[in-house]
DOKE-925479 format. One record per residue (C-alpha): residue number from 0; y, z, x. Coordinates in nm, 3 decimals. Layout:
<num:NUM&c2:Y&c3:Z&c1:X>
...
This chain:
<num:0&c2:2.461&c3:2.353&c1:0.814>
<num:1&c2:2.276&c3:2.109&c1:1.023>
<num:2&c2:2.143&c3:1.804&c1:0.815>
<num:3&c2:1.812&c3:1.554&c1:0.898>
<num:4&c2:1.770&c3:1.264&c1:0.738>
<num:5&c2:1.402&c3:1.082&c1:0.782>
<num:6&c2:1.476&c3:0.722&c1:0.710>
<num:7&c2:1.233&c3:0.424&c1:0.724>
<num:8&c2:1.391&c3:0.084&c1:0.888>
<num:9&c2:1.468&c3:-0.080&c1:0.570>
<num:10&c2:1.827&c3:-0.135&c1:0.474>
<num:11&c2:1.753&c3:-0.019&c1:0.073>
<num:12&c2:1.707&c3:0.309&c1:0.224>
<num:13&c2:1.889&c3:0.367&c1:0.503>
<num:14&c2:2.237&c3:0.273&c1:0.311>
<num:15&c2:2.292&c3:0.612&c1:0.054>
<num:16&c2:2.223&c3:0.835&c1:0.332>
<num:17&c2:2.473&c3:0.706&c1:0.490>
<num:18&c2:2.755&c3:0.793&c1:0.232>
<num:19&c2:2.553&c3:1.154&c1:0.203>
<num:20&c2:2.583&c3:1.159&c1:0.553>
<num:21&c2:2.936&c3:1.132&c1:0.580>
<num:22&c2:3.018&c3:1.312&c1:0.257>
<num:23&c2:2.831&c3:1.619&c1:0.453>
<num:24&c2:3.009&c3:1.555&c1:0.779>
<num:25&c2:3.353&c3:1.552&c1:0.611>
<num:26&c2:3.259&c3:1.887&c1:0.452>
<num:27&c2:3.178&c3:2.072&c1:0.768>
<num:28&c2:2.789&c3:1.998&c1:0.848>
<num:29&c2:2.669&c3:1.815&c1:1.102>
<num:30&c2:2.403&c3:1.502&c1:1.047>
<num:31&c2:2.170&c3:1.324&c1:1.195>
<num:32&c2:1.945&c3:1.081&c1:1.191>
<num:33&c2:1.525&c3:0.978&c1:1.236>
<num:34&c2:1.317&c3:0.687&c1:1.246>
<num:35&c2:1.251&c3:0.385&c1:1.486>
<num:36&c2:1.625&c3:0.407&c1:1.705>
<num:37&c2:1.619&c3:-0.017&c1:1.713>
<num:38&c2:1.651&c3:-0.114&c1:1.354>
<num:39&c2:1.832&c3:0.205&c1:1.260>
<num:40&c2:2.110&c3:0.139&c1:1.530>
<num:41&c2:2.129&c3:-0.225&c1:1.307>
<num:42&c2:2.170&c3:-0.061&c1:0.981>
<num:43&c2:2.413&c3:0.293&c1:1.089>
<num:44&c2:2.713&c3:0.288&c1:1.205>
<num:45&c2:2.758&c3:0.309&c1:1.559>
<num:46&c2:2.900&c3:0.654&c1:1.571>
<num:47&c2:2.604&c3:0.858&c1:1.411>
<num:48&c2:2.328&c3:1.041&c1:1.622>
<num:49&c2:1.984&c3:0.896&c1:1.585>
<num:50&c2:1.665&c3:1.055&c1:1.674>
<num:51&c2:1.418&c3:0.798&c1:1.791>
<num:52&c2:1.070&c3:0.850&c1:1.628>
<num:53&c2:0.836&c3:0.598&c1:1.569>
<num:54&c2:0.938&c3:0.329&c1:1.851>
<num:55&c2:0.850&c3:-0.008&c1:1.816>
<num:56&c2:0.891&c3:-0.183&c1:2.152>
<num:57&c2:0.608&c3:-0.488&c1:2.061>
<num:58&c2:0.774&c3:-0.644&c1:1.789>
<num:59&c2:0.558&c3:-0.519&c1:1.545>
<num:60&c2:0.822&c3:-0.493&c1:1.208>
<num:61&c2:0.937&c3:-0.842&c1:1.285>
<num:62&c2:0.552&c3:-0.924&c1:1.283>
<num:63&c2:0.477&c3:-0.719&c1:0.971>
<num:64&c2:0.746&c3:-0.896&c1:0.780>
<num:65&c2:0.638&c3:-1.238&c1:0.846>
<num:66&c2:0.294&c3:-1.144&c1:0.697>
<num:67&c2:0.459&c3:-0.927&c1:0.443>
<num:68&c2:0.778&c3:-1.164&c1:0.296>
<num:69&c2:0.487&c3:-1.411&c1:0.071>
<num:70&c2:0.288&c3:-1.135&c1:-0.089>
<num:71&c2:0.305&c3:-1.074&c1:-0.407>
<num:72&c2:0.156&c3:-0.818&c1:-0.655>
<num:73&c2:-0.123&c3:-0.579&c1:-0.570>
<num:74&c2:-0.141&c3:-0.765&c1:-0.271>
<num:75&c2:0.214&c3:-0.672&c1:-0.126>
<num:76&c2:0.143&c3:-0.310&c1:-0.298>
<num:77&c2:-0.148&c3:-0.264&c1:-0.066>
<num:78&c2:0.000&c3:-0.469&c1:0.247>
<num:79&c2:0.262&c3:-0.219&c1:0.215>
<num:80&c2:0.055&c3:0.128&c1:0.203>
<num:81&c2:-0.158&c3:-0.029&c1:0.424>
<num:82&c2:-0.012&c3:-0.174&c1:0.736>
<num:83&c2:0.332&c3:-0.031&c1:0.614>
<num:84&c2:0.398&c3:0.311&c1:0.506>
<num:85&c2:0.076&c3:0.454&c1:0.605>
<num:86&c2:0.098&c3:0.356&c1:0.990>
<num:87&c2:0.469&c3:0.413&c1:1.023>
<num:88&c2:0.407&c3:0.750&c1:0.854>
<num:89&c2:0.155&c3:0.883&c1:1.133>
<num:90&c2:0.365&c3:0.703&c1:1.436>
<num:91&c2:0.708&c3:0.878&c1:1.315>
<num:92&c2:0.485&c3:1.236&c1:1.301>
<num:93&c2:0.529&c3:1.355&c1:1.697>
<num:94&c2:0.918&c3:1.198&c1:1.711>
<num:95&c2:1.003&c3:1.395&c1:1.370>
<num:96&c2:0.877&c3:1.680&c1:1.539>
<num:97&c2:1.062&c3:1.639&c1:1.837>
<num:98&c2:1.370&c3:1.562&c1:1.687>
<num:99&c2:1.315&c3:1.858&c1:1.456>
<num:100&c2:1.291&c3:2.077&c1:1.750>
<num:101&c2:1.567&c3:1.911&c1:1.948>
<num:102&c2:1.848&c3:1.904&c1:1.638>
<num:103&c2:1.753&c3:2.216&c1:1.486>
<num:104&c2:1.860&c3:2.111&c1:1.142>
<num:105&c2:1.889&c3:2.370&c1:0.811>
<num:106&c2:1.745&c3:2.103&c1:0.574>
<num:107&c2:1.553&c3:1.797&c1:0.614>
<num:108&c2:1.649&c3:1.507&c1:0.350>
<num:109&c2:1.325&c3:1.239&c1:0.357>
<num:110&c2:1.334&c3:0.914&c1:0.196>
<num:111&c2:1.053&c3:0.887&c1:-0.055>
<num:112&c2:0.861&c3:0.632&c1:0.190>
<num:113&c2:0.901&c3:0.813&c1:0.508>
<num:114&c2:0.624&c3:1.091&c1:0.506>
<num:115&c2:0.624&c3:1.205&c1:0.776>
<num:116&c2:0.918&c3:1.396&c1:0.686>
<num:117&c2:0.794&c3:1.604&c1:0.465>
<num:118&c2:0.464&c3:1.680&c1:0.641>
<num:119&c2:0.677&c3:1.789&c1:1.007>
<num:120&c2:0.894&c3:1.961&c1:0.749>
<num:121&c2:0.585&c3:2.176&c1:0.593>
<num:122&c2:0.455&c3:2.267&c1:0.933>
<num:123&c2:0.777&c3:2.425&c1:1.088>
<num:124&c2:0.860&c3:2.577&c1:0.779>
<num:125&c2:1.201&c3:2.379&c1:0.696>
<num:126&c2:1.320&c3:2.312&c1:0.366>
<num:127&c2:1.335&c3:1.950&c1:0.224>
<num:128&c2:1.476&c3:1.712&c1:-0.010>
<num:129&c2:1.411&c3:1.379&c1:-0.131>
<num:130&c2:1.606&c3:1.084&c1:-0.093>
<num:131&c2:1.452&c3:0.883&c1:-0.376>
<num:132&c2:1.652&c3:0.522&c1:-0.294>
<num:133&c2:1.517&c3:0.361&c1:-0.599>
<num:134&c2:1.367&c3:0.510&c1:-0.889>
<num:135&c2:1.047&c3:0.280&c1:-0.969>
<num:136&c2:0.815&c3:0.578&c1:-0.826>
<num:137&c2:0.971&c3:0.796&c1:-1.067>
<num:138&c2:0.866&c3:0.664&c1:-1.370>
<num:139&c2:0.497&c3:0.637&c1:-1.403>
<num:140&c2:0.488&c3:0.271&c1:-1.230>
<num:141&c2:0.099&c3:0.289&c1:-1.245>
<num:142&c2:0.061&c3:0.411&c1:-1.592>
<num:143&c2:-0.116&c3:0.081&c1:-1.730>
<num:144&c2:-0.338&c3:0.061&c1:-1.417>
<num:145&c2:-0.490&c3:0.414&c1:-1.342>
<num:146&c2:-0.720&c3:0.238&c1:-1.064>
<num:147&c2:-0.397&c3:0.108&c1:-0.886>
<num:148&c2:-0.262&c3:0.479&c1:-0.920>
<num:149&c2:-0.570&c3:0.651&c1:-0.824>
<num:150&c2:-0.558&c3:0.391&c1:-0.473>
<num:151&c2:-0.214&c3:0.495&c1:-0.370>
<num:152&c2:-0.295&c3:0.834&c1:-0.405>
<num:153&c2:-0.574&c3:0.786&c1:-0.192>
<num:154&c2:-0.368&c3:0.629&c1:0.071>
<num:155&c2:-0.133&c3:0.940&c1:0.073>
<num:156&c2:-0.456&c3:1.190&c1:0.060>
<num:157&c2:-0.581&c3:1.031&c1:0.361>
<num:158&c2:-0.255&c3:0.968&c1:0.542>
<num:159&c2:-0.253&c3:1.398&c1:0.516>
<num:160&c2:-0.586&c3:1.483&c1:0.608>
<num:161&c2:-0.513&c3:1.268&c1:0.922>
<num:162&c2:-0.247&c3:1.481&c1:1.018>
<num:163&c2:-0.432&c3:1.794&c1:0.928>
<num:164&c2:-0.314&c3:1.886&c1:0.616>
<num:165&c2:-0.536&c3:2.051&c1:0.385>
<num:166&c2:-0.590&c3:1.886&c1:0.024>
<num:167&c2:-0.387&c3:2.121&c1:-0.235>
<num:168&c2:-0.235&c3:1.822&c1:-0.462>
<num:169&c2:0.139&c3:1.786&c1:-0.299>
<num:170&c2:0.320&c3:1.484&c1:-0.243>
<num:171&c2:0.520&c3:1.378&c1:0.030>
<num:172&c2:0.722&c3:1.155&c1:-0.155>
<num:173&c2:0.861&c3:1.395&c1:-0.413>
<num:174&c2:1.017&c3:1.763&c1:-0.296>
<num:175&c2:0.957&c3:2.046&c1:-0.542>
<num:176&c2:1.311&c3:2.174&c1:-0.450>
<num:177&c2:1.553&c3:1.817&c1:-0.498>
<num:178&c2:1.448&c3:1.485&c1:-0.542>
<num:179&c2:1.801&c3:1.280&c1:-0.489>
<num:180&c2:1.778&c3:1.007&c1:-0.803>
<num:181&c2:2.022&c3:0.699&c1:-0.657>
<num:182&c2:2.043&c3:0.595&c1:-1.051>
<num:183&c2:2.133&c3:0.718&c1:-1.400>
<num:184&c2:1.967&c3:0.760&c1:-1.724>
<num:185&c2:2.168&c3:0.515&c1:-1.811>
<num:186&c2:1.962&c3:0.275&c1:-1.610>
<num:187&c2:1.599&c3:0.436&c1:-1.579>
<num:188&c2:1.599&c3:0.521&c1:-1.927>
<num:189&c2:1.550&c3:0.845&c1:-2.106>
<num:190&c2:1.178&c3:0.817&c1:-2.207>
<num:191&c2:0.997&c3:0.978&c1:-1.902>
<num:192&c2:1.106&c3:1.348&c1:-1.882>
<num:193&c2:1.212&c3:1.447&c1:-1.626>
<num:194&c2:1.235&c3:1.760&c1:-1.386>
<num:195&c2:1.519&c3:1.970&c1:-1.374>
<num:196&c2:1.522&c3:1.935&c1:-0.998>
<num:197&c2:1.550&c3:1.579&c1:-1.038>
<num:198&c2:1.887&c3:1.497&c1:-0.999>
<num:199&c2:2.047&c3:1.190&c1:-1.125>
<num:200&c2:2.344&c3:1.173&c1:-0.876>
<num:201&c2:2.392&c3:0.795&c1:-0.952>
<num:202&c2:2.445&c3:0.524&c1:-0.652>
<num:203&c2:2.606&c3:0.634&c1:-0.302>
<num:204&c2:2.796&c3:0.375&c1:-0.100>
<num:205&c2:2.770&c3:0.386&c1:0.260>
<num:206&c2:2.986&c3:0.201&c1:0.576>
<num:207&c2:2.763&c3:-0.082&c1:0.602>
<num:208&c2:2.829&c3:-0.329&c1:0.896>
<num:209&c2:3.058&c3:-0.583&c1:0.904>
<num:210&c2:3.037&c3:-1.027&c1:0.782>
<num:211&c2:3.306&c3:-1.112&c1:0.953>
<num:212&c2:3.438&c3:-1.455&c1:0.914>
<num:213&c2:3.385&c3:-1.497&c1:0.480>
<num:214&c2:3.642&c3:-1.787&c1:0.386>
<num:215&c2:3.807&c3:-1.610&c1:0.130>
<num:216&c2:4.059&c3:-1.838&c1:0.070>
<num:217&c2:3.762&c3:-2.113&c1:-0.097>
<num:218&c2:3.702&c3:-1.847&c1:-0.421>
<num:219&c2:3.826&c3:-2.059&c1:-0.636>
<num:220&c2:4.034&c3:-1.864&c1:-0.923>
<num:221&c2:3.947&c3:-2.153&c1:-1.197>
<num:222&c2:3.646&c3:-2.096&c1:-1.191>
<num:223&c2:3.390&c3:-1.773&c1:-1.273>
<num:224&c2:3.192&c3:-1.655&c1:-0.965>
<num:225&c2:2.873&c3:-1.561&c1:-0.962>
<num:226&c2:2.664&c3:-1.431&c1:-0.653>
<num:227&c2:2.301&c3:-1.548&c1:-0.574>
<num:228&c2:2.190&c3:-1.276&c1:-0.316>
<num:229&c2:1.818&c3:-1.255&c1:-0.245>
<num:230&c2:1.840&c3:-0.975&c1:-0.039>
<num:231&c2:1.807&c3:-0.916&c1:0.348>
<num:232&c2:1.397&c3:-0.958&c1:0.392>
<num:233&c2:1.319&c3:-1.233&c1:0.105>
<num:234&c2:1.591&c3:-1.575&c1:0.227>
<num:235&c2:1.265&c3:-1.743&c1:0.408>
<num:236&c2:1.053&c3:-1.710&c1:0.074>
<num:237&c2:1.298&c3:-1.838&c1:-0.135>
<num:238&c2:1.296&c3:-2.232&c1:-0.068>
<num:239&c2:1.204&c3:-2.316&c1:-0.416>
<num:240&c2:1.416&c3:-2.049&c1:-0.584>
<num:241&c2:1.694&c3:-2.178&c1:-0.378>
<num:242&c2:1.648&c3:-2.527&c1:-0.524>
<num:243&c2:1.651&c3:-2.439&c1:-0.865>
<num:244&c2:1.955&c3:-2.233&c1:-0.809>
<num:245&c2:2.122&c3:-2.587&c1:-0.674>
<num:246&c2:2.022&c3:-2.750&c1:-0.961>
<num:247&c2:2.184&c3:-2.531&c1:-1.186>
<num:248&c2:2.501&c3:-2.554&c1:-0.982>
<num:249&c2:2.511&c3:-2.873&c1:-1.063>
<num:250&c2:2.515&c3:-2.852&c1:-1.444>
<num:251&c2:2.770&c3:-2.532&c1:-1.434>
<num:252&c2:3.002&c3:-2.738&c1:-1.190>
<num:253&c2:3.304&c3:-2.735&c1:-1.460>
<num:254&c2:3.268&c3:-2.369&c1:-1.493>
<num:255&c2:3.124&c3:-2.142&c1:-1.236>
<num:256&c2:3.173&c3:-2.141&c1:-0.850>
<num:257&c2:2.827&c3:-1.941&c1:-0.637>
<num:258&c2:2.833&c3:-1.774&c1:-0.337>
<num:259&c2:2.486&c3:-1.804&c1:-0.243>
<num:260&c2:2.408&c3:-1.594&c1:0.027>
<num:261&c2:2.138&c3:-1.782&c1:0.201>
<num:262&c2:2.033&c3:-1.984&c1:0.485>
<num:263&c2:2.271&c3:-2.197&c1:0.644>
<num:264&c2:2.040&c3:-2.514&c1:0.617>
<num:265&c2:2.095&c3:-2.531&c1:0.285>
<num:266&c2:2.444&c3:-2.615&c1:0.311>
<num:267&c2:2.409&c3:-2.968&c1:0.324>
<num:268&c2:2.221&c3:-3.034&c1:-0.009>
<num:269&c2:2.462&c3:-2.777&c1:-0.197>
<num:270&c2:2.732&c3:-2.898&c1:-0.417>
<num:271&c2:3.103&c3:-2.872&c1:-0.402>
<num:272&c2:3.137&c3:-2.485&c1:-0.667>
<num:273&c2:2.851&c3:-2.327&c1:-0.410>
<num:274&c2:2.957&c3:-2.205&c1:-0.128>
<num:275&c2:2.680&c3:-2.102&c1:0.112>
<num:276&c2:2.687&c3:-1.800&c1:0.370>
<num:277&c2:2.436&c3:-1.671&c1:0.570>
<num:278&c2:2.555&c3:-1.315&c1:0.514>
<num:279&c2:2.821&c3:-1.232&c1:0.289>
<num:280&c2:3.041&c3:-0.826&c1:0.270>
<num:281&c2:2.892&c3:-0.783&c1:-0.079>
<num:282&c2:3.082&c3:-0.442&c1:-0.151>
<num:283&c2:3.433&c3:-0.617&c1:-0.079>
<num:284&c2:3.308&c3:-0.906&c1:-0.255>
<num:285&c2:3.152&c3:-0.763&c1:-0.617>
<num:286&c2:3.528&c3:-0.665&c1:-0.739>
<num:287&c2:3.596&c3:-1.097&c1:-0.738>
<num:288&c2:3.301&c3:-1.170&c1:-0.908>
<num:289&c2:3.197&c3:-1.174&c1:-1.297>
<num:290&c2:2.804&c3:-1.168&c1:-1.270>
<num:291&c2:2.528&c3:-1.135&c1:-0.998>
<num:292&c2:2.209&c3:-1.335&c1:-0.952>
<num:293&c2:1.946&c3:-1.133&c1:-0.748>
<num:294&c2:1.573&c3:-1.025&c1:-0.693>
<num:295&c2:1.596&c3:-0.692&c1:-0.825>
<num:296&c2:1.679&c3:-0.475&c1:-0.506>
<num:297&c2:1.761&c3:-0.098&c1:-0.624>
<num:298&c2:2.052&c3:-0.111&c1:-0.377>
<num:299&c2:2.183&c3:-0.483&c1:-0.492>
<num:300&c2:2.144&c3:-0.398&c1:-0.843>
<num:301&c2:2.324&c3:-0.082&c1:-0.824>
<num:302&c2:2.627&c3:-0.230&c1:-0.675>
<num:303&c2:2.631&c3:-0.484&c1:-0.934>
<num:304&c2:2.634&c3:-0.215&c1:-1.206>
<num:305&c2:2.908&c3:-0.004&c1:-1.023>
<num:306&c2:3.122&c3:-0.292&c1:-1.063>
<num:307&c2:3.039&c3:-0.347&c1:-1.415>
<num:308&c2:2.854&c3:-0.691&c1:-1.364>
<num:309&c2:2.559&c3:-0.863&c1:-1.561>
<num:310&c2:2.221&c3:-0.949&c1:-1.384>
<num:311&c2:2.025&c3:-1.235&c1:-1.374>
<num:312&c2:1.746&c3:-1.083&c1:-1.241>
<num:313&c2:1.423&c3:-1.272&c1:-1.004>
<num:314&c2:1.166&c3:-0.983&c1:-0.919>
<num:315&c2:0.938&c3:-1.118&c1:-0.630>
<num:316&c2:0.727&c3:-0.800&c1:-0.525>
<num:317&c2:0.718&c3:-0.389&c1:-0.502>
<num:318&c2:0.974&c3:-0.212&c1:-0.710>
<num:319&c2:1.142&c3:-0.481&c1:-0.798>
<num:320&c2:0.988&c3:-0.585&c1:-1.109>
<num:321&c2:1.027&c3:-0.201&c1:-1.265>
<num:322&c2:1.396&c3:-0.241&c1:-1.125>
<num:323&c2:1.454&c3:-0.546&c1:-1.332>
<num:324&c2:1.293&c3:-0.387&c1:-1.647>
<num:325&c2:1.511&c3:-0.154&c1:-1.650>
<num:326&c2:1.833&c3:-0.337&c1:-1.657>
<num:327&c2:1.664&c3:-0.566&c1:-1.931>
<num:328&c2:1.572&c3:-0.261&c1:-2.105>
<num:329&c2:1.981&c3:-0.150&c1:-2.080>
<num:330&c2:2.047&c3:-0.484&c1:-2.225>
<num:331&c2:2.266&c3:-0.539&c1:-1.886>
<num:332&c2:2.104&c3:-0.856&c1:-1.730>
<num:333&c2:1.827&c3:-1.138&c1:-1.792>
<num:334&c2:1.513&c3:-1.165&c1:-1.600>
<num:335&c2:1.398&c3:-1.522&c1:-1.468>
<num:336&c2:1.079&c3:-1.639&c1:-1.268>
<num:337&c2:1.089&c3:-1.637&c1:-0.894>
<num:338&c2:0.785&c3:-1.787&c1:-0.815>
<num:339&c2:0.821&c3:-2.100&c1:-1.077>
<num:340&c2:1.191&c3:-2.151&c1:-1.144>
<num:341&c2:1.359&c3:-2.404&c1:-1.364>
<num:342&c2:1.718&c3:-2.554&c1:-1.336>
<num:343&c2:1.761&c3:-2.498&c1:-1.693>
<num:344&c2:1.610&c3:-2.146&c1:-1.692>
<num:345&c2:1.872&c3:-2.033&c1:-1.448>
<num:346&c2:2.166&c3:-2.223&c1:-1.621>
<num:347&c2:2.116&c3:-2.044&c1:-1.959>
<num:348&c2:2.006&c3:-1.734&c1:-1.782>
<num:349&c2:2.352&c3:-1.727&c1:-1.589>
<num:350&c2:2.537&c3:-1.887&c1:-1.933>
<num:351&c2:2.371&c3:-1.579&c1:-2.156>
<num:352&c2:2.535&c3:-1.283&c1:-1.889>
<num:353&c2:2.888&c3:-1.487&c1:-1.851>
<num:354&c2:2.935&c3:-1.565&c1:-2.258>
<num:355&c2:2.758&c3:-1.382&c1:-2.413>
<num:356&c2:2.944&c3:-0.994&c1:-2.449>
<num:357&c2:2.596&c3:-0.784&c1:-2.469>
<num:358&c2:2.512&c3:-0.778&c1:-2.109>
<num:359&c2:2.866&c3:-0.724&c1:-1.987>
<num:360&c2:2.914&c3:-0.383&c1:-2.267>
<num:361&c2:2.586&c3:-0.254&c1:-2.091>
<num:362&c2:2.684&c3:-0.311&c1:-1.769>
<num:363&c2:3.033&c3:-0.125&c1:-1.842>
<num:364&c2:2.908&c3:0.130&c1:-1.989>
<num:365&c2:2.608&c3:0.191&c1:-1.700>
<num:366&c2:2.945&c3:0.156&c1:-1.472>
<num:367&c2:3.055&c3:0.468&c1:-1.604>
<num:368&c2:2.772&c3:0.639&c1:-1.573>
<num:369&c2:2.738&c3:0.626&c1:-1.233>
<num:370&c2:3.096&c3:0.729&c1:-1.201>
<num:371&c2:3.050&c3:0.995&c1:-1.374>
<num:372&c2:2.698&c3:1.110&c1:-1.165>
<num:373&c2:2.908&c3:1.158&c1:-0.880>
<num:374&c2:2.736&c3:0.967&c1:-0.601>
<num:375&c2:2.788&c3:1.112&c1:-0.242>
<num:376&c2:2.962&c3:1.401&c1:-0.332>
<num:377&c2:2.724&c3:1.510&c1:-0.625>
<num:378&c2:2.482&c3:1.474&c1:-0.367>
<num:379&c2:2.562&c3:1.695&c1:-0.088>
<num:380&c2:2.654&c3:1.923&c1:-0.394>
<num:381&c2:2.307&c3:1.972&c1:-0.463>
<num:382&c2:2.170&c3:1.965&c1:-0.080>
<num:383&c2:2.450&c3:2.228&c1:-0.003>
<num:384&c2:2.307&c3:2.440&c1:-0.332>
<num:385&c2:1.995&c3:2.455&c1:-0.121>
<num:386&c2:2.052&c3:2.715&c1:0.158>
């Protein structure tokens, strides 16, 4: 069986195809990969076969994520259907294509937020799967604001009548054969209902490349550790969080060592238990840690989980928001204020998942649920179940 995976540049959902990928490739299949070729190349290891569709040669992501990294709310929602998802969706169209024609492939997996995926898929009459990399679109996210709801669906209407397809109510984000959930029930919650071709696999952990050079010799083994990770796109829009993550440092300083994973500038204001990295090799670093800090990334969130850590959570835009919800919900993590924080906020916040024993008993027990889900291999179980 010949497998395509339709991947936009983002990191979030680029890494579980990865370990699909390779689950796939050690069973027999052969893989491959589409989307822009210079950010994928980044975020894959160097061995896989990528398909180049949707080239940007002007510098145009770098440009869309300076505009992009200070929005917040319905402004960063429409930024990102907008100049975003909608645009990338009609320049990856004639590459999918080609690469569909080139590779060949049995089955087309497309992330949620790569469309075009799904329409090249439709048009040369190849089946397709989603690769639903967090779960936030899942679970009615609009429900409380029809109008919002109503607008996104308008942005994928008219994303599909520009590529010629006719108006018959399908989505592009969600495959009537397998939506891949990255999550558990555990974790999204039981409420919604849904599908039986939903399939809650749980999280799938990929190669990812390498931090060389982490002083692991400073984790101090007196002390609890804690990471403060705002993810890969948000470091530059988190000067203020950043200082009120300092500031707590200093009134933990008998108990808790961070590893902030941050810019390097702010080494020189930090205080002797933080120990600042610009990037940090999170997966090798969860199984030393006791609790996790974070902006509510599906993928960092996950990881936490998998490793049976508490969340503080910071939500700053997008899914994030419904991603910390649902940990709160779980009773595995707190959620804090990005755009306002307080010292003292983040000090009890970070005291309440370290003492107290509620968050930590949620966070075990959503640990095995996504061992028991399966991850990779439950995955290409259910892609393989397709042909």
């Amino acid at each position: 069986m010949k497998v395509l995976f339709t991947v936009p540049p983002l990191a979030g959902h680029v890494n579980p195809t990865v370990a699909v990928g390779a689950e796939l490739a050690a069973r027999g299949h052969e893989v491959a990969w589409t989307g822009p070729s210079g950010p994928l190349s980044r975020l894959l290891p160097p061995y896989v076969r990528i398909l180049p569709a949707g080239e940007d040669n002007g510098g145009g992501y770098a440009a869309l994520h300076e505009r992009w990294r200070d929005l917040r709310g319905v402004g960063a929602l429409r930024f990102l259907w907008e100049e975003a998802l909608v645009p990338l969706a009609r320049a990856m169209v004639p590459g999918v294509t080609e690469a569909v024609r080139a590779f060949g492939p049995d089955l087309l997996v497309a992330d949620q937020q790569a469309l075009a995926g799904p329409v090249v898929a439709r048009r040369l009459g190849i089946p397709w799967a989603t690769s639903a990399s967090t779960s936030a679109e899942l679970t009615r996210p609009f429900a409380d604001f029809p109008k919002v709801g109503e607008w996104v669906a308008g942005q994928i209407s008219g994303f599909l009548a520009s590529c010629g397809e006719e108006d018959t109510g399908w989505d592009p984000r969600f495959s009537e054969r397998l939506v891949l959930v990255f999550s558990t029930p555990e974790l999204v919650g039981t409420g919604a209902g849904f599908p039986p071709h939903h399939a809650f696999v749980g999280p799938a952990f990929g190669a990812r490349p390498s931090a060389p050079g982490f002083p692991w010799q400073r984790l101090d083994p007196e002390r609890r550790r804690v990471l403060v990770s705002l993810g890969t796109l948000n470091q530059e829009a988190g000067g203020r969080f950043y200082d009120a993550v300092l500031a707590a440092a200093r009134r933990l300083a008998g108990e808790v060592q961070l590893v902030l994973a941050g810019p390097a500038r702010l080494a020189g204001s930090a205080p002797a238990n933080v120990l600042v990295q610009d990037r940090v090799p999170q997966l090798e670093l969860l199984p030393h840690l006791d609790a996790v800090v974070c902006h509510g990334g599906h993928n960092t969130v996950c990881e936490a989980l998998a490793h049976g850590l508490p969340l503080v959570l910071a939500p700053i835009r997008d899914d994030q928001p419904i991603v910390a919800r649902q940990v709160v919900e779980a009773g595995a993590g707190v959620r804090v204020r990005f755009g306002r924080p307080r010292a003292e906020e983040l000090r009890d916040a970070m005291t309440a998942v370290l003492d107290e024993p509620g968050p930590r008993r949620a966070a075990r027990r959503i640990q095995a649920s996504f061992a028991a889900a399966g991850g990779a291999a439950a995955a290409a179980d259910r892609l393989e179940k397709l042909l």
